[in-house]
C-alpha positions as CSV (number, residue, x, y, z in Angstrom):
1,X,-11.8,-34.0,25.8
2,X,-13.7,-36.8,27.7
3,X,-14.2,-40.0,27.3
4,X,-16.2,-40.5,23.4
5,X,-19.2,-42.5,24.4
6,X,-20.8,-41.9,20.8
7,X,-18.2,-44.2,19.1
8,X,-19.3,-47.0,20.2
9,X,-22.9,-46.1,20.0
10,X,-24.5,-44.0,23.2
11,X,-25.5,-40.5,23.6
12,X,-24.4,-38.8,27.0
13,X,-25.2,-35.1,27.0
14,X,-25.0,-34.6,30.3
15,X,-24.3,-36.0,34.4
16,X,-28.0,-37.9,34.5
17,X,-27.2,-39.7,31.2
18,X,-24.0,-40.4,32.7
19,X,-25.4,-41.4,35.5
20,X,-27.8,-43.7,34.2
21,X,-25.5,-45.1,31.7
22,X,-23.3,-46.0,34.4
23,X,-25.8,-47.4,37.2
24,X,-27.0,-49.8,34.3
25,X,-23.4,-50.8,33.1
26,X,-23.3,-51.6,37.0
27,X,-25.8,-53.9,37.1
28,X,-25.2,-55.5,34.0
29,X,-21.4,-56.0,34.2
30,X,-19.6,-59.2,34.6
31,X,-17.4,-58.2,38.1
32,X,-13.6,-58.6,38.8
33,X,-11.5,-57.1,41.5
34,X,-7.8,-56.2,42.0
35,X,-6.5,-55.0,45.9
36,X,-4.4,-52.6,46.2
37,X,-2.3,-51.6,49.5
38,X,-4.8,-48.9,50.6
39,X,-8.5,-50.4,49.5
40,X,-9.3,-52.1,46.7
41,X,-10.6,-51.9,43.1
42,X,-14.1,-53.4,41.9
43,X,-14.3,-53.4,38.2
44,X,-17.6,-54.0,35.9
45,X,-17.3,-54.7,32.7
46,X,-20.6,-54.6,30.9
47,X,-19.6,-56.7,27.2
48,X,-22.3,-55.6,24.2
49,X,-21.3,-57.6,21.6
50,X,-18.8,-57.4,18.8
51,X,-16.5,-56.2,21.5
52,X,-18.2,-53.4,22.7
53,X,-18.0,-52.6,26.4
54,X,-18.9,-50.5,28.8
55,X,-16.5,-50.8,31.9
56,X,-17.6,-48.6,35.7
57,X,-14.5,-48.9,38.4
58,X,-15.1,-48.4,41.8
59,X,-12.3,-47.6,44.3
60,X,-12.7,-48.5,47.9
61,X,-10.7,-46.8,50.2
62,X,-9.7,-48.8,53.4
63,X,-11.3,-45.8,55.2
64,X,-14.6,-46.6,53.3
65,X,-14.7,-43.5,50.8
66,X,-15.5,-44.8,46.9
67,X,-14.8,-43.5,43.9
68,X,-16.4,-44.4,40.8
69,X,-15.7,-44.1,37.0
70,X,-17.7,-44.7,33.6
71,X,-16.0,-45.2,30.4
72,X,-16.5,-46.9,26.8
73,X,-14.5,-49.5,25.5
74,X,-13.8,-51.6,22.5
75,X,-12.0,-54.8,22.4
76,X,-9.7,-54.5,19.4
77,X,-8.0,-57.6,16.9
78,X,-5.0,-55.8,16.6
79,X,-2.7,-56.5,19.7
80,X,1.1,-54.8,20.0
81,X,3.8,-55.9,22.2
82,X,5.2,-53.1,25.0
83,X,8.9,-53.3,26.4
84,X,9.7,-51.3,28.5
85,X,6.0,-50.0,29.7
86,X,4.9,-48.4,33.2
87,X,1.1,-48.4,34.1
88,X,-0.1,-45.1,36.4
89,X,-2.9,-45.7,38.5
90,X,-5.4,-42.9,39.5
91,X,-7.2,-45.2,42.3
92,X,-9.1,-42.2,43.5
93,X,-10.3,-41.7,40.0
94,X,-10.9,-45.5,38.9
95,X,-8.5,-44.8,36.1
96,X,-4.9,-46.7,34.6
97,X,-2.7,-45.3,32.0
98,X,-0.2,-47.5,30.0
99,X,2.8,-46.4,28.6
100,X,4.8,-48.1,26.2
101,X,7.9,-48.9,23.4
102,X,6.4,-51.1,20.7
103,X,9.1,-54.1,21.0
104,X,12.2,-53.3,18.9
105,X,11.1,-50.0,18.1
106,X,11.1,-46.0,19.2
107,X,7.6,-45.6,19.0
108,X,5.9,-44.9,22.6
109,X,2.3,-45.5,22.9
110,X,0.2,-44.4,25.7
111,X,-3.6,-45.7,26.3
112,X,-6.0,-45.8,28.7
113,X,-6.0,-49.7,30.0
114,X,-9.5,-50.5,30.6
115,X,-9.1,-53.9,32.1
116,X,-6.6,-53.1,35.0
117,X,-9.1,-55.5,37.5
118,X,-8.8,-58.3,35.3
119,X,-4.7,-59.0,34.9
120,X,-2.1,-59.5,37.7
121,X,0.2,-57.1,36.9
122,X,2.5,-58.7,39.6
123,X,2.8,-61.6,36.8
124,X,4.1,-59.3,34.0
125,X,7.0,-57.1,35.4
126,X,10.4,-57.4,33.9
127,X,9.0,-58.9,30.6
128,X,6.6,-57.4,27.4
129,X,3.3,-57.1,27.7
130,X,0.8,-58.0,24.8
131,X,-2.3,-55.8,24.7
132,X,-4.9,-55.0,22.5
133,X,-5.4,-51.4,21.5
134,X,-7.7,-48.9,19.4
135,X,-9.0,-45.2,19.0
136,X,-12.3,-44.7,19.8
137,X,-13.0,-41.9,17.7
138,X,-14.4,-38.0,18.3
139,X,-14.4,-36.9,14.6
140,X,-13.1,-38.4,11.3
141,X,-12.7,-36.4,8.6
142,X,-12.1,-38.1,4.7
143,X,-9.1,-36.2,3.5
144,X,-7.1,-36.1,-0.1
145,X,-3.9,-38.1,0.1
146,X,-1.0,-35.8,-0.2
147,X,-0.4,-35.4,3.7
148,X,2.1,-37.8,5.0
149,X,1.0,-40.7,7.7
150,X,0.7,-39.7,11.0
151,X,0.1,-41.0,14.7
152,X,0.9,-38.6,17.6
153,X,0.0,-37.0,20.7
154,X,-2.9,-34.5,20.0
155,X,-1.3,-32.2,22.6
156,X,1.6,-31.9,20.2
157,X,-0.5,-31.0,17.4
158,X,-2.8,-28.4,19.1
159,X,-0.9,-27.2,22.6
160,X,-3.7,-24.8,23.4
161,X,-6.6,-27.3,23.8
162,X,-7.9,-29.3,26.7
163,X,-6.6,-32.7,26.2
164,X,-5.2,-35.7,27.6
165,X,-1.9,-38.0,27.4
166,X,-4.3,-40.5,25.6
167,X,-5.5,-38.5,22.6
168,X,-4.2,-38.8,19.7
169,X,-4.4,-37.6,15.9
170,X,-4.4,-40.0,13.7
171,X,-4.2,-39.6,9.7
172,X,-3.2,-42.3,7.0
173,X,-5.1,-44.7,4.3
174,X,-8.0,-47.3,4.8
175,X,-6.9,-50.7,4.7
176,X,-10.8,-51.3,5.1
177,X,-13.5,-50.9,7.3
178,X,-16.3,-53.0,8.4
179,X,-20.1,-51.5,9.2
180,X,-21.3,-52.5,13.3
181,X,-23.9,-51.7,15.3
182,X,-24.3,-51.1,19.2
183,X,-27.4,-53.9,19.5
184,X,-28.3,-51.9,23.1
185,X,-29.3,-48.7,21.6
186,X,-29.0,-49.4,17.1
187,X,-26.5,-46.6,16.5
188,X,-24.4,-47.1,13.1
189,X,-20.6,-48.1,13.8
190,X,-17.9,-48.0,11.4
191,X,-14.7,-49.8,12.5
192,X,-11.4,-48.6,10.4
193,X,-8.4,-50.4,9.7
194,X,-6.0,-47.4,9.3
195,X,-2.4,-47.6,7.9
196,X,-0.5,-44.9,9.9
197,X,2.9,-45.1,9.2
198,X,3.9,-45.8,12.5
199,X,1.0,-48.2,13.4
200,X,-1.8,-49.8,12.2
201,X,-4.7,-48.7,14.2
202,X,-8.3,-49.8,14.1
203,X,-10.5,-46.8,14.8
204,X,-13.7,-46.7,16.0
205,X,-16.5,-44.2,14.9
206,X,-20.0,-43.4,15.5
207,X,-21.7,-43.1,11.5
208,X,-22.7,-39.6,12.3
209,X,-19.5,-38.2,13.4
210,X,-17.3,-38.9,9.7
211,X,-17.2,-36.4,7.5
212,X,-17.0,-37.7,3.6
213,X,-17.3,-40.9,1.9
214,X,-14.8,-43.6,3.1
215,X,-12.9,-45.6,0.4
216,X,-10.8,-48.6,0.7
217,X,-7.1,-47.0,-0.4
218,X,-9.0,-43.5,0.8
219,X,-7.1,-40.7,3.3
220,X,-8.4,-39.9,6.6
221,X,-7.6,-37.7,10.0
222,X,-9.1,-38.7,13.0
223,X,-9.0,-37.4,16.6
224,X,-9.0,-40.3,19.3
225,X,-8.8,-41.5,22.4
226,X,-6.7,-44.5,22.9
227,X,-7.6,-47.5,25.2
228,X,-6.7,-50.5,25.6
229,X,-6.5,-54.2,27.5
230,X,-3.9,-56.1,28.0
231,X,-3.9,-59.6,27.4
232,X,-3.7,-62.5,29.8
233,X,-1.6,-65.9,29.0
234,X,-5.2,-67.9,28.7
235,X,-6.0,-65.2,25.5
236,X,-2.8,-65.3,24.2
237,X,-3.2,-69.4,23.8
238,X,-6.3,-68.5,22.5
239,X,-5.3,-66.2,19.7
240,X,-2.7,-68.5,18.6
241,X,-3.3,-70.0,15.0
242,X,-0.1,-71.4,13.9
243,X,0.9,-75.0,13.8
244,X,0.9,-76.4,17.2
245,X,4.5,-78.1,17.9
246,X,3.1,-80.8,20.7
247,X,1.1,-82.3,17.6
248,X,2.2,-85.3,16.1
249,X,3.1,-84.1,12.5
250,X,2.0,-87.5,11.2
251,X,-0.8,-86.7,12.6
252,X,-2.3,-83.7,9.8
253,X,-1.6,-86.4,7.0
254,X,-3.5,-88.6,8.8
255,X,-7.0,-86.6,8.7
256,X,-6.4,-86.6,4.7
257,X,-6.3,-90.0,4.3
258,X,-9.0,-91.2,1.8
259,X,-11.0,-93.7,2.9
260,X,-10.7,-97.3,1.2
């Protein structure tokens, strides 16, 4: 199905709007690098605001041949822990896929891992990883609530279309949903905070690709493809926001004291 540029905002219809998109991403984009034992892998990531991203990765071969990627990419809140996991690279094709066991679970995950160039994955084997994950969205449709929850491979759902490991169908009830915009080109964003049984998913849609009115407590079925980045120890720290044990207890009475 391709990657869904439109959910987080740009219009490619074809290789020169590719094209462009991607030679501007390139200039644009904060760099990073990871080597690899036969060349090495330069990585862009272009950051938009509100977690909106546009990442290009460029493969270069010892023998001086590149190859270059495009994709979109959102940065998600909602983070989920992997053990065991496996990450395929597809050097030639500037592409990682992740796969995964939600910790203390049977639920396997499988994403696209857009920030490959910016973790050592050397660093993470033989323990969980943490990563951040979402569905950026092709089409969501408001549906009635009878149907059960439901967060699965698309390819299991509909064998006889062109699809990859990293699309899924995803149908369940709004939690709630927030309105964005892509500030580089105005498009109308919806972010949805979906309850699918399984997981709870943010998806992200263009405006002009949902079909009916979303409710909070409303149904919905959405077709997406599912990326991801996982998250270094520094983030972690950062997301922390629980009471920190190297403080001083003493110490949060002492910034209510009333003054005398």
């Amino acid at each position: 199905m391709g990657e869904p540029f439109s959910a987080i905002g740009f219009k490619i219809t074809d290789e020169a709007s590719y094209q462009a998109l991607a030679e501007e991403a390139q200039q644009r984009g904060t760099p990073s690098q990871a080597k690899r034992e036969q060349g090495v892998l330069h990585g862009r990531c272009w950051s938009l605001g509100s977690g909106l991203e546009v990442w290009t990765m460029l493969y270069e071969s010892k023998a001086g041949l590149f190859y270059a990627d495009c994709r979109p990419a959102f940065r998600a809140r909602h983070v989920f822990n992997f053990y065991p996991w496996e990450i395929a690279e597809y050097e030639e094709d500037g592409e990682a896929v992740a796969r995964g066991l939600l910790l203390n679970s049977d639920t396997e995950i499988v994403f696209e891992l857009q920030n490959i160039t910016e973790v050592d994955l050397g660093h993470l084997r033989e323990r969980p990883i943490t990563a951040a994950v979402s569905g950026l969205a092709y089409r969501v449709r408001v549906i009635a609530k009878p149907k059960d929850p439901l967060f699965a491979p698309l390819a299991e759902r509909a064998p006889r279309r062109k699809v990859t490991e990293v699309d899924y169908i995803v149908r369940g009830r709004v939690i709630a949903w927030r309105e964005m915009k892509n500030p580089h080109t105005t498009s109308d964003l919806i972010l949805i905070d979906v309850d699918a049984g399984k997981v709870r998913l943010e998806v992200l849609v263009n405006r002009a690709d949902i079909k009916g009115e979303l409710k909070v407590d409303g149904w919905l079925s959405a077709e997406v493809w599912l990326q991801g980045h996982i998250l270094s120890e520094k983030e972690l720290q950062a997301r922390y926001e629980g009471l920190d044990r190297h403080v001083y207890r003493g110490s949060f009475w002492e910034t209510l004291r009333r003054e005398i």
